[in-house]
C-alpha positions in Angstrom: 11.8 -11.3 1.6 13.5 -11.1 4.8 13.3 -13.6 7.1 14.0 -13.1 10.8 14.2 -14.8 14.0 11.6 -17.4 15.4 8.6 -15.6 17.3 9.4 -15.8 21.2 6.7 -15.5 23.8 7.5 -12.6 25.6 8.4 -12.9 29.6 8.5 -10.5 32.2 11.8 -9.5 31.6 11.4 -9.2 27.6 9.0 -7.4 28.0 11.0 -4.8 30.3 13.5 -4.7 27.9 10.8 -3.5 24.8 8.8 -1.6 26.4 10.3 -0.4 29.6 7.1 -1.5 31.6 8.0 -4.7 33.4 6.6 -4.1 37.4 7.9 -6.0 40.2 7.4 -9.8 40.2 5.8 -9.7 36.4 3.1 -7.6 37.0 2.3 -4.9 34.7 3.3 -1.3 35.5 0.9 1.0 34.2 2.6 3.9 35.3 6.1 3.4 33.7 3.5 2.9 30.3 2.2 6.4 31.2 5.1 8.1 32.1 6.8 6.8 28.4 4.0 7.7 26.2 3.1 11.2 27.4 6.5 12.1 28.7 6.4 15.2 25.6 3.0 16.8 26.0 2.0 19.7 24.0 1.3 21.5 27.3 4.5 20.7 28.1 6.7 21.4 24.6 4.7 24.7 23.2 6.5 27.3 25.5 10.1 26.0 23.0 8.3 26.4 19.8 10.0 29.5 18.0 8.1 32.8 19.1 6.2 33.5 15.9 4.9 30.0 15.8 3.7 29.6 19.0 2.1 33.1 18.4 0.0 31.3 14.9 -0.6 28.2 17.3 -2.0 30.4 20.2 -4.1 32.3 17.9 -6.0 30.2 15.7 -9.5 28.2 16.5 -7.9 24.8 15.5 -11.3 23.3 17.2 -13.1 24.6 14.2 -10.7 23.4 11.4 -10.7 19.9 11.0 -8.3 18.0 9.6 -8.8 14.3 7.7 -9.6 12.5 10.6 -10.3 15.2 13.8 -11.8 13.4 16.1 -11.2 9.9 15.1 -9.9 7.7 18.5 -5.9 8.1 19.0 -5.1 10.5 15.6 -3.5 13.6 17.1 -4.9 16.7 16.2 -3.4 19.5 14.0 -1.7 21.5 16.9 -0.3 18.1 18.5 1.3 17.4 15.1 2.5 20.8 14.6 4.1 20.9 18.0 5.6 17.3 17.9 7.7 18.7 14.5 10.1 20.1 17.0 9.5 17.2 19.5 13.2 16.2 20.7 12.3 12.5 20.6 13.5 11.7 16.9 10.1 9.0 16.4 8.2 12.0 17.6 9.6 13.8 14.6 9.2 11.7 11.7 5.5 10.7 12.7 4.7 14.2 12.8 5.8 15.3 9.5 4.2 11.8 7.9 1.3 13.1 9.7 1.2 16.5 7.8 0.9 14.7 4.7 -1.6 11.6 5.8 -3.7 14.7 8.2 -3.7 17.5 6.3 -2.7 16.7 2.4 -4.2 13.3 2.7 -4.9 12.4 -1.2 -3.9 15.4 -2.7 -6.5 17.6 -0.8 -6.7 20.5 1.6 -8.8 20.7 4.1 -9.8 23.6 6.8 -6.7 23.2 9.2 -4.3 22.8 6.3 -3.2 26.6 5.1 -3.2 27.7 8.9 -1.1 24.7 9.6 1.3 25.5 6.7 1.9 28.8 8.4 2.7 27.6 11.3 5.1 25.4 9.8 6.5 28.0 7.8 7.4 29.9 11.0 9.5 26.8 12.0 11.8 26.8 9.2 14.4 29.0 10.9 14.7 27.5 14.1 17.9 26.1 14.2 16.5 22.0 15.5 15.7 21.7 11.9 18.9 21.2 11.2 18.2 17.6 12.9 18.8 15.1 9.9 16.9 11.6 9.8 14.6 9.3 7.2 11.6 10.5 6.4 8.6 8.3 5.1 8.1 10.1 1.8 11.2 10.6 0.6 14.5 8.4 0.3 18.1 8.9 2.2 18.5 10.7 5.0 18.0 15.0 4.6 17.7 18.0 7.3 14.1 18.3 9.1 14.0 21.8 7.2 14.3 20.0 3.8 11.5 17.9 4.6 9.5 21.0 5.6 10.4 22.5 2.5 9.0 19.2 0.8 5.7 19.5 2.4 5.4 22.9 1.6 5.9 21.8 -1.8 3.3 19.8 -1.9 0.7 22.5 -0.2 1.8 24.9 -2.9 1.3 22.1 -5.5 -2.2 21.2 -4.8 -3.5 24.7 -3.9 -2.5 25.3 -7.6 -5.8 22.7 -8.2 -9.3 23.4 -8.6 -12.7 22.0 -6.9 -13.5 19.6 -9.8 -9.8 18.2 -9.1 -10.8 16.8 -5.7 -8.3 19.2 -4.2 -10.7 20.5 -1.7 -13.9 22.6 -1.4 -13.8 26.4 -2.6 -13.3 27.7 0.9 -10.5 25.5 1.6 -8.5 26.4 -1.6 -9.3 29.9 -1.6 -7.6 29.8 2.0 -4.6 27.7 0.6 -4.1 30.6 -1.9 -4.3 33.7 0.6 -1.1 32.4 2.4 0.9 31.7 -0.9 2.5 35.3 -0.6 3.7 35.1 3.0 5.0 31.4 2.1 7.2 32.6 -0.6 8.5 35.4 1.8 9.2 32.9 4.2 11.2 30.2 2.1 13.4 33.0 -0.1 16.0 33.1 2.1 16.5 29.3 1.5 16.5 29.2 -2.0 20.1 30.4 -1.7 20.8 27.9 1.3 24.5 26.4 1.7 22.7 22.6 2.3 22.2 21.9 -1.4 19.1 19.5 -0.3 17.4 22.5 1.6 18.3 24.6 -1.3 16.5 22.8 -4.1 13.2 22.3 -1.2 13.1 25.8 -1.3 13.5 26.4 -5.0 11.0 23.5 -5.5 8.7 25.2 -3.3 9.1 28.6 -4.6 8.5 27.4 -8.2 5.5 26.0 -6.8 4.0 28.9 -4.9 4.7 31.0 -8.5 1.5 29.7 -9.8 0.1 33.0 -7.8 -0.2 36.0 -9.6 0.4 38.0 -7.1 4.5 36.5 -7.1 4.1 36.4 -10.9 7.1 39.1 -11.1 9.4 37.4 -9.2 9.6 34.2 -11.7 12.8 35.9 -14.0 14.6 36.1 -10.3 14.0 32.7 -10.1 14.0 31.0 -13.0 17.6 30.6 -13.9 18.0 28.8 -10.6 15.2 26.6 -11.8 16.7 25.8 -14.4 20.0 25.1 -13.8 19.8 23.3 -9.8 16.1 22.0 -10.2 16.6 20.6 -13.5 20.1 19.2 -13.1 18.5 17.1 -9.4 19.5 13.6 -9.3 15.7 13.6 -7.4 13.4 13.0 -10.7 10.2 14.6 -9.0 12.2 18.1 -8.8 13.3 17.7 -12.1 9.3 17.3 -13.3 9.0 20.5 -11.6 11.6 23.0 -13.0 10.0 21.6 -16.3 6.8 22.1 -15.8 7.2 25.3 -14.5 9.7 26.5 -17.0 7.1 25.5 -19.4 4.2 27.5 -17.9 6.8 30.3 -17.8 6.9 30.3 -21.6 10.9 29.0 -21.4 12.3 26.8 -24.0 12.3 23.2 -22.1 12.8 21.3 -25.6 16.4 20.4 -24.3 15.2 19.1 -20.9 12.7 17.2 -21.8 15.1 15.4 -24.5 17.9 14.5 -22.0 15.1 13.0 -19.4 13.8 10.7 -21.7 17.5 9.9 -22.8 18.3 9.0 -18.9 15.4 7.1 -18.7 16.0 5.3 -21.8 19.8 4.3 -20.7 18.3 3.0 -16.6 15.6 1.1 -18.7 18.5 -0.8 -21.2 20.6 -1.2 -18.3 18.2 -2.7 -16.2 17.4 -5.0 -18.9 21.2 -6.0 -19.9 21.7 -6.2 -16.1 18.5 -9.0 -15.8 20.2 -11.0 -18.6 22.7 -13.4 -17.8 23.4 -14.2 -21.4 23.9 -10.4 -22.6 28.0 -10.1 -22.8 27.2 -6.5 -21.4 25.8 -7.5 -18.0 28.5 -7.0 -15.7 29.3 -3.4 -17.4 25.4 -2.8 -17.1 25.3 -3.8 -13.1 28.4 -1.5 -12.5 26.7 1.4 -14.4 24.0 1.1 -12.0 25.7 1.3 -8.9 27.7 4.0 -9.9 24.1 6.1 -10.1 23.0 8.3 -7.5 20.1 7.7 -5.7 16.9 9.0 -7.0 15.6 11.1 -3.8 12.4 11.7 -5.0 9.3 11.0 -3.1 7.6 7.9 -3.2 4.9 7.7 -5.3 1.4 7.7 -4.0 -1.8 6.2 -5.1 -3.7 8.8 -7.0 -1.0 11.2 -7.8 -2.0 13.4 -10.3 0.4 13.5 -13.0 1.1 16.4 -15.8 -2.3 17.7 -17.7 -3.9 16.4 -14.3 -6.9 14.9 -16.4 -7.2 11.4 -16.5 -7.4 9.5 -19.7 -11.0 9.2 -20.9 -12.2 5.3 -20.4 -13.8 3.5 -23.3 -17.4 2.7 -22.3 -18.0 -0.7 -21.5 -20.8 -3.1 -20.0 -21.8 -2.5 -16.6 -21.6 -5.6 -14.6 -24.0 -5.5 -11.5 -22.6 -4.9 -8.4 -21.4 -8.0 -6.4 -23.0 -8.5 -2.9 -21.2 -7.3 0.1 -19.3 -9.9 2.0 -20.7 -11.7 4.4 -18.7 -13.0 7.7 -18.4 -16.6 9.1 -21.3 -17.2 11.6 -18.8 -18.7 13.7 -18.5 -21.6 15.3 -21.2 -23.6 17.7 -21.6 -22.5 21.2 -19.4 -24.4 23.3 -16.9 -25.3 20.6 -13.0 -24.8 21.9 -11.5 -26.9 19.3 -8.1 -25.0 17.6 -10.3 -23.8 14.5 -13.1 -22.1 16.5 -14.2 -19.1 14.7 -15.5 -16.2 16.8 -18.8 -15.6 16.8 -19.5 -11.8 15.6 -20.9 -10.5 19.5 -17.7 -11.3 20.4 -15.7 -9.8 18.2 -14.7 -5.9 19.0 -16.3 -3.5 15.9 -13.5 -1.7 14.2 -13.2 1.0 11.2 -10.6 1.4 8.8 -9.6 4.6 7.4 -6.5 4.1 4.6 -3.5 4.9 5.4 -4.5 6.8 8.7 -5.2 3.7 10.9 -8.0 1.0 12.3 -9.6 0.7 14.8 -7.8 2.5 18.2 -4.3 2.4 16.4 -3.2 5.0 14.2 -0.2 4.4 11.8 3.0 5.4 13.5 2.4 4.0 17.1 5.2 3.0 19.0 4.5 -0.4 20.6 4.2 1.8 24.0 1.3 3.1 22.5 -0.2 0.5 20.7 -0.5 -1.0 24.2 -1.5 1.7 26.3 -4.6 1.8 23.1 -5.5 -2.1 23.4 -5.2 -2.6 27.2 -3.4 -5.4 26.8 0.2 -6.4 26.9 1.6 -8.2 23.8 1.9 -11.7 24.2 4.7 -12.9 21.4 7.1 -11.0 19.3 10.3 -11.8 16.5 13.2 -8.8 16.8 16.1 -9.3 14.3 19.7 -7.8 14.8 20.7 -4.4 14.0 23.7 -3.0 14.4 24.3 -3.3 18.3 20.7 -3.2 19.0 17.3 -5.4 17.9 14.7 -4.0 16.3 11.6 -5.1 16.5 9.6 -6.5 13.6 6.2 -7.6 15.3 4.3 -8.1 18.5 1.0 -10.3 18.8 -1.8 -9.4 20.8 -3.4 -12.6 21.3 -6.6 -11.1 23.2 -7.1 -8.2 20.4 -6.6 -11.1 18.1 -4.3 -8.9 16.2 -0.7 -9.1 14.8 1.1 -5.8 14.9 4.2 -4.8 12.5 6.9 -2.3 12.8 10.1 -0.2 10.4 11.9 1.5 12.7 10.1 1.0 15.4 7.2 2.2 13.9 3.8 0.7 13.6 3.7 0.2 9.7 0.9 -2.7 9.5 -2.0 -4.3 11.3 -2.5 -7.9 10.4 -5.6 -9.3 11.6 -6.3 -12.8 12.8 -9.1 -14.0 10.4 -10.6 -16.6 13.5 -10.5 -14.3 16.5 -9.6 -10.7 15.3 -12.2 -7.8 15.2 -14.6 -7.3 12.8 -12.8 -4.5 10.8 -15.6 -2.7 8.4 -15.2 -0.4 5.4 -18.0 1.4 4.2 -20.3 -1.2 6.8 -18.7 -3.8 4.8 -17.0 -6.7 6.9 -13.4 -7.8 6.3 -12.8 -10.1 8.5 -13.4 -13.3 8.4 -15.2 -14.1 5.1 -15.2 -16.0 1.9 -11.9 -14.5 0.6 -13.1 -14.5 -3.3 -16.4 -12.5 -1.7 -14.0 -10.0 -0.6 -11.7 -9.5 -3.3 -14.9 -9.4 -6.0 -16.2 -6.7 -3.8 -13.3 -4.8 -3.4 -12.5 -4.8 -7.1 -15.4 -3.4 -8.0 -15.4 -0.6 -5.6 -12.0 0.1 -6.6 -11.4 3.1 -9.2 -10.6 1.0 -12.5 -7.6 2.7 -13.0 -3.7 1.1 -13.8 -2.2 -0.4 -11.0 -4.9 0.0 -8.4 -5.2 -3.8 -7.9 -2.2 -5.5 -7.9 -0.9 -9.3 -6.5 1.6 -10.4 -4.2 3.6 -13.5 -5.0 1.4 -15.5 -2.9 -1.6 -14.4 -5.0 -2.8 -11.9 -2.3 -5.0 -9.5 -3.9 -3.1 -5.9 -2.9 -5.3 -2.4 -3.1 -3.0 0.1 -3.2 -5.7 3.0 -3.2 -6.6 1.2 0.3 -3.3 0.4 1.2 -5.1 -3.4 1.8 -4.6 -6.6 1.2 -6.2 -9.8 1.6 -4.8 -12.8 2.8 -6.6 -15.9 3.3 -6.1 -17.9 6.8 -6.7 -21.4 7.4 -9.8 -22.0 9.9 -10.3 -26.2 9.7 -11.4 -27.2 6.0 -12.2 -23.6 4.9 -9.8 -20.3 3.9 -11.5 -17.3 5.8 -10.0 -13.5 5.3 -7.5 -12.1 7.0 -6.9 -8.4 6.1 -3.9 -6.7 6.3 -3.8 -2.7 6.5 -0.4 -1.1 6.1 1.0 2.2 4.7 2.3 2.8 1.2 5.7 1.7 1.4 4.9 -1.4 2.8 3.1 -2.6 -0.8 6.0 -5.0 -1.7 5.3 -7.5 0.8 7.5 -10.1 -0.3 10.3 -7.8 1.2 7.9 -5.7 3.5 6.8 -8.8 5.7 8.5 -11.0 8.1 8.9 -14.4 7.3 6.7 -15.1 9.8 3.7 -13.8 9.0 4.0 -15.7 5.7 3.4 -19.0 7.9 -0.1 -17.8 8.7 -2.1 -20.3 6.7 
């Protein structure tokens, strides 16, 4: 869990200091806010895209392909996020390519802008800023912008190898995911030789992929000996699922392969035990075994990933329980009532959506807190930083008007906590979240939850945790009653013991 400094209310000059925006004598410079958050325009960035990209941007109707979420209130759309992959602010960078997967691969699904986008992106892969190394979302350790591409091309070539009744997409939108396999493989073949051995085994991962065409079927024995001896000898686990599963299709002999992963995975799983046991004479042999491991790169798991076979397990049947009610909010308090447990009365709470893993309300996942402002109208009235390195990062900001708590990794907004007395009424499926009988909520939710492994899970405080939703439900104190205060956050922010300020734990 890591615990940081005390919340400070922010002053004039703090406030300078995070957000650049401090105006003369206190007062709030809009402009300055402006000038920060729209400082890298598309109109302004498209003329330095490579030629051939900014050709495929130019010439496709992007207002008739929608994406996950065209349209909804601050999500860019797919030519903003395409053009912010070359973006020379770093942030700029690594939103956009999170954005590629939560925008156009969102769930394992392609939708309309998603194989015109993965040409464009294709077209990027030589241009020499790709070179730019950083931390992606996805994926650990640091790795070359072009790697990353390569990864997310992956991923395109993986689901467009998916059918209708997979949930990949509708017929149109797969058969269009499948036309522009052939020009992706021509693109990424130079790579698959690359000297950067991480953009090399993207490439190979992504070639392996994009194989499932027939049309490239006679190019798998020019590949698969590079498979099969750099794919499956990755210290990243997910490319070493691939040059199996692939050498299988491919009729090779994967006996071997398969043996010495489930031997690795047997020796991590005694040495993690021996390591957890203090009494086991082997424990300090165990713990240095470990650390002498290389990293496992692959990417982090997502909820729903569809594993080998792709079919899930068939489900005994069992009794349908009726379907709980809906939640029901907290009338609020009495009219006139400023005591410190009022509860907000629902006209005066602001109406909010939540889509998972995208964003809620006007904030979208990713915001800097320059944006997140510039969405509320409102200037944030408390925030904790912590020490790193020479600098302080910043690991929330309230917005007391919004009712709102806002969280950030790396700057990043990763998580929207909000207050369960004055926060808005944040709805899923016209259900309410905020501000109700916590049990209401969490019966509700579990039943419109998928009743699959590890879809409801809970945190050490005994916070129900949906990781389908990427939501959880906390309770907050209002007077002599608990009333719900939901949290929305991205995927890798699902351990909250270590995810959360300490902070946040104090709101009871």
């Amino acid at each position: 869990m890591s615990v940081d400094a005390p919340a400070v209310r922010i002053d004039d000059d703090v406030m300078g200091i995070l957000i650049g925006a401090a105006g003369v004598g206190g007062g709030w410079n809009t402009a300055a806010v402006i000038n920060e958050t729209t400082a890298d325009l598309p109109g302004a960035c498209v003329d330095h895209l490579p030629p051939t990209a900014r050709a495929e941007l130019a010439g496709t109707a992007w207002e008739e392909l929608p994406h996950f979420c065209t349209g909804r209130h601050n999500v860019p759309d797919t030519p903003d996020v395409l053009i912010d992959v070359l973006s020379a602010d770093p942030g700029r960078r690594v939103r956009a390519v999170g954005d590629l997967y939560r925008l156009l691969l969102n769930q394992e699904r392609v939708f309309p802008a998603t194989a015109p986008a993965a040409s464009v992106v294709a077209r990027l892969l030589d241009d020499p800023r790709t070179l730019a190394e950083d931390r992606w979302e996805r994926r650990a350790g640091r790795r070359p912008l072009r790697a990353e591409l390569l990864n997310w091309l992956a991923s395109f070539a993986d689901i467009a190898r998916l059918d209708v009744e997979d949930g990949a997409g509708t017929a149109q939108d797969l058969a269009a995911a499948r036309a522009v396999r052939p020009m992706l493989h021509d693109r990424i073949a130079d790579f698959c030789d690359d000297d950067d051995p991480q953009v090399r085994e993207a490439a190979l991962a992504a070639t392996a992929l994009l194989m499932a065409d027939p049309v490239l079927a006679s190019s798998i024995p020019r590949y698969a000996p590079a498979v099969r001896a750099i794919l499956s000898a990755s210290v990243d686990s997910h490319y070493r699922w691939i040059a199996r599963e692939r050498l299988a299709a491919w009729g090779e002999d994967v006996t071997g392969l398969v043996a010495a992963e489930e031997e690795h995975r047997a020796a991590l799983d005694r040495a993690r035990a021996l390591a957890d046991d203090p009494f086991e004479e082997g424990q300090e042999q165990a713990i240095h075994w470990l650390e002498e491991q290389p990293e496992d790169t692959a990417a982090l798991e997502r909820s729903g990933r569809r594993r080998a076979g792709r079919t899930p397990p068939a489900r005994a049947a069992v009794p349908q329980e009726p379907a709980p009610e809906p939640p029901v909010a907290a009338p609020g308090s009495e009219a006139g009532y400023e005591g410190p447990w009022r509860i907000a009365r629902g006209e005066e709470r602001s109406e909010w959506t939540f889509t998972p893993y995208i964003g809620v309300g006007p904030l979208h996942f990713g915001m800097t807190l320059e944006e997140i402002t510039s969405a509320l109208g409102e200037r944030p009235t408390g925030s904790s930083c912590s020490p790193h390195g020479e600098d302080h990062r910043l690991n929330f900001a309230d917005f007391d008007a919004s009712g709102i708590r806002t969280l950030f990794r790396g700057g990043r907004l990763g998580c929207v906590a909000v207050n369960a007395l004055t926060g808005p009424q944040v709805r899923l499926d016209a259900a309410p979240l905020t501000g109700c009988a916590p049990s209401q909520v969490e019966d509700w939710l579990a039943h419109r939850a998928a009743p699959r492994p590890g879809s409801l899970m809970y945190s050490p405080a005994a916070d129900p945790v949906f990781t389908d939703l990427g939501l959880v439900i906390r309770s907050q104190r209002a007077g002599d009653v608990a009333l719900t205060r939901p949290l929305f956050l991205l995927q890798d922010w699902l351990d909250l013991w270590h995810s959360l300020p300490g902070e946040e734990w104090n709101c009871f």
